[in-house]
C-alpha positions in Angstrom: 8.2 21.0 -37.6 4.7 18.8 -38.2 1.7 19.4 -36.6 -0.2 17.1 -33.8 -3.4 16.6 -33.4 -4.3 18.8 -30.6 -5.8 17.2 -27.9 -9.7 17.7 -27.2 -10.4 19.1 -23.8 -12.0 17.3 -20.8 -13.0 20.4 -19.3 -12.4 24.3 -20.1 -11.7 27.0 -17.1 -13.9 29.7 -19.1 -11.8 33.1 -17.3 -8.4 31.7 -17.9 -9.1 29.5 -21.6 -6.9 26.8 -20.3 -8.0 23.5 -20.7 -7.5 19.8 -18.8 -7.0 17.6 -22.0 -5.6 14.5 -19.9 -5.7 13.6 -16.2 -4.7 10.3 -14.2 -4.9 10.4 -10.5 -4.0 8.6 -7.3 -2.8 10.7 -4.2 -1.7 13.0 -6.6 -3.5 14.2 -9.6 -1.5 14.4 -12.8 -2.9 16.7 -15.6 -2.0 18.3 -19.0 -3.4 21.6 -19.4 -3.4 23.1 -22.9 -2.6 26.9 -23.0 -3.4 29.3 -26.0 0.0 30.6 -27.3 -0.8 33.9 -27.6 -1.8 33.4 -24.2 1.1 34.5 -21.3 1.3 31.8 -18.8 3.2 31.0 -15.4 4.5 27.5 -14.6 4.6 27.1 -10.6 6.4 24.8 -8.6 6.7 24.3 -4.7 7.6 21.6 -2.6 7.4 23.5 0.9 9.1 20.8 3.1 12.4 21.8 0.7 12.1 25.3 0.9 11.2 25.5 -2.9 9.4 28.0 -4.7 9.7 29.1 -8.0 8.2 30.3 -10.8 8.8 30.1 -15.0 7.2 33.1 -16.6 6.8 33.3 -20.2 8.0 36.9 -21.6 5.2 38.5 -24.0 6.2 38.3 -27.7 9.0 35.3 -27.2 8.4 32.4 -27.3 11.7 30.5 -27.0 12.8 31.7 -22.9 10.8 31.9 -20.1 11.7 34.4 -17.0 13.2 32.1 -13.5 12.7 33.4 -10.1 11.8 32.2 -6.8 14.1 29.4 -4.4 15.2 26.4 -5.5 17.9 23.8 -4.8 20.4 21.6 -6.4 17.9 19.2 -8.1 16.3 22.3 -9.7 19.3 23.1 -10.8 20.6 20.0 -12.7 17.0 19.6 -14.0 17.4 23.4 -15.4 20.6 21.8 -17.1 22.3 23.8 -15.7 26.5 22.4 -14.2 26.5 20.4 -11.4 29.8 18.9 -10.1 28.1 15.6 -9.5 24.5 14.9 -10.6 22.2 12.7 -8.5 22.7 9.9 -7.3 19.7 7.6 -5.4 19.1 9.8 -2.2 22.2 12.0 -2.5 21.5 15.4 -4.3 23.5 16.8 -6.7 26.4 18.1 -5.8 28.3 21.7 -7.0 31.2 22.8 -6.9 32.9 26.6 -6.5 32.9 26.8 -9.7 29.9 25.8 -10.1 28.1 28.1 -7.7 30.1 31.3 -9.7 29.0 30.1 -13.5 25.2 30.6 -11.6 26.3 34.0 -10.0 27.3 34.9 -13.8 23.5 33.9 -14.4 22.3 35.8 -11.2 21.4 32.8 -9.5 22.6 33.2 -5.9 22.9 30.7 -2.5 20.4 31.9 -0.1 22.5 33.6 3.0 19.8 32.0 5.5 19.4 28.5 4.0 22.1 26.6 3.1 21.3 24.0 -0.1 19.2 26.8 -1.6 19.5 29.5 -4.3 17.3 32.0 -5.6 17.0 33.8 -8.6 14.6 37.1 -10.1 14.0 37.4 -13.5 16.6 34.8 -15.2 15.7 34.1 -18.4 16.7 30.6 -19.3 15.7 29.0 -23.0 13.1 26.1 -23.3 15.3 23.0 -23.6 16.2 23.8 -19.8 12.4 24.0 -19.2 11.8 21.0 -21.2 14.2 18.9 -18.9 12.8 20.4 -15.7 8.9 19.4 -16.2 9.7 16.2 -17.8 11.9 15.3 -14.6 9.1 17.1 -12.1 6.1 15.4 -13.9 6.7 12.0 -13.5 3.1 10.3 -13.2 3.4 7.2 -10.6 -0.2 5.5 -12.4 -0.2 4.9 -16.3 -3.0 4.4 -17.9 -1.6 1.7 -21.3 -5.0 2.7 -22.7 -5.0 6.7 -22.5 -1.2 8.0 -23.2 -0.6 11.4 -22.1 -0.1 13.8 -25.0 3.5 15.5 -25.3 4.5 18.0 -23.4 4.8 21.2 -25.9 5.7 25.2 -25.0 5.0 26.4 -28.4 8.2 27.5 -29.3 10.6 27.0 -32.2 13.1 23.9 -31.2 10.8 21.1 -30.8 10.1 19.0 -33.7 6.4 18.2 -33.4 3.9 21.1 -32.5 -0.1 21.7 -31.3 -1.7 24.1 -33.8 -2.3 27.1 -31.4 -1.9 25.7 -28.1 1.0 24.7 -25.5 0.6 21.3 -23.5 1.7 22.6 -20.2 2.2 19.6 -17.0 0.5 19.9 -13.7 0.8 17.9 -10.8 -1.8 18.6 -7.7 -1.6 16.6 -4.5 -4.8 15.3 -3.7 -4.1 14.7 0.0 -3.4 17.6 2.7 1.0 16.6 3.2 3.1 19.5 3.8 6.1 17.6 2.3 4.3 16.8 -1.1 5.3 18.8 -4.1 2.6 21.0 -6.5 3.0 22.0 -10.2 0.5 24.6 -11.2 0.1 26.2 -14.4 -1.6 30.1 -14.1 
């Protein structure tokens, strides 16, 4: 594994020592946020008008998984790489299948009686390549800057091949506008 540069901070929240070392914005601001790694963190994501909620917890002392719970739908789930019958195509969400929806039961992921589409999980521990997949397909910045490339996203764990010295590069994504159907990805 070689070492980055880590980036320097634009600003430093002084209670929680995470730190905005890139940001580009439009509606919606898009930020990196660099984490201490012996620091436990929470990666949130809702888009309300979907019904989604959820939330990656890292689990003191390992660094490779990170704890699922909350609601989520299809997209989630092929994003988690987890199966899908049929992945995405344009508008039309994933599709899965039976078996599908019972390889997620063996993972305690279950549909949500009340709201069909859905599924929710509590405590699921998945391993980082999964959460790699997910942030890099939820953080997708709609401005670039050609002059000011965004660092790489990095959870301090084992399987990636470059690293921050002790610091993650967490994604968040921050609507800047009040829109009920716009999605949020906070880091805590």
């Amino acid at each position: 594994m070689s070492s980055l540069e880590t980036p320097r901070p634009i600003r430093t929240d002084s209670t929680s020592g995470i730190s905005v070392v890139y940001e580009i914005s439009g509606p919606m601001l898009y930020q990196l946020v660099t984490v201490p790694t012996d620091r436990d963190y929470t990666i949130q994501y809702t888009k309300p008008s979907f019904g989604i909620d959820l939330e990656l917890a890292s689990i003191s002392g390992i660094i490779d998984y990170l704890s699922l719970s909350g609601e989520f739908d299809a997209d989630i789930i092929q994003l988690l790489g987890l199966n899908v019958f049929e992945k995405r195509r344009g508008p039309n969400p994933p599709l899965l299948s039976v078996e599908n929806i019972k390889e997620l039961e063996d993972y305690e992921i279950y549909p949500v009686s009340d709201t069909p589409g859905l599924f929710e999980a509590d405590g699921v521990i998945l391993g980082v390549s999964g959460v790699y997949r997910f942030l890099q397909g939820i953080w997708q910045p709609q401005y670039r800057d050609s002059n000011n490339p965004p660092p790489q996203i990095y959870l301090g764990d084992n399987q990636s091949v470059n690293s921050y010295d002790g610091v993650r590069v967490l994604p968040q994504k921050i609507p800047l506008r009040s829109r009920r159907d716009w999605s949020r990805l906070l880091i805590r």
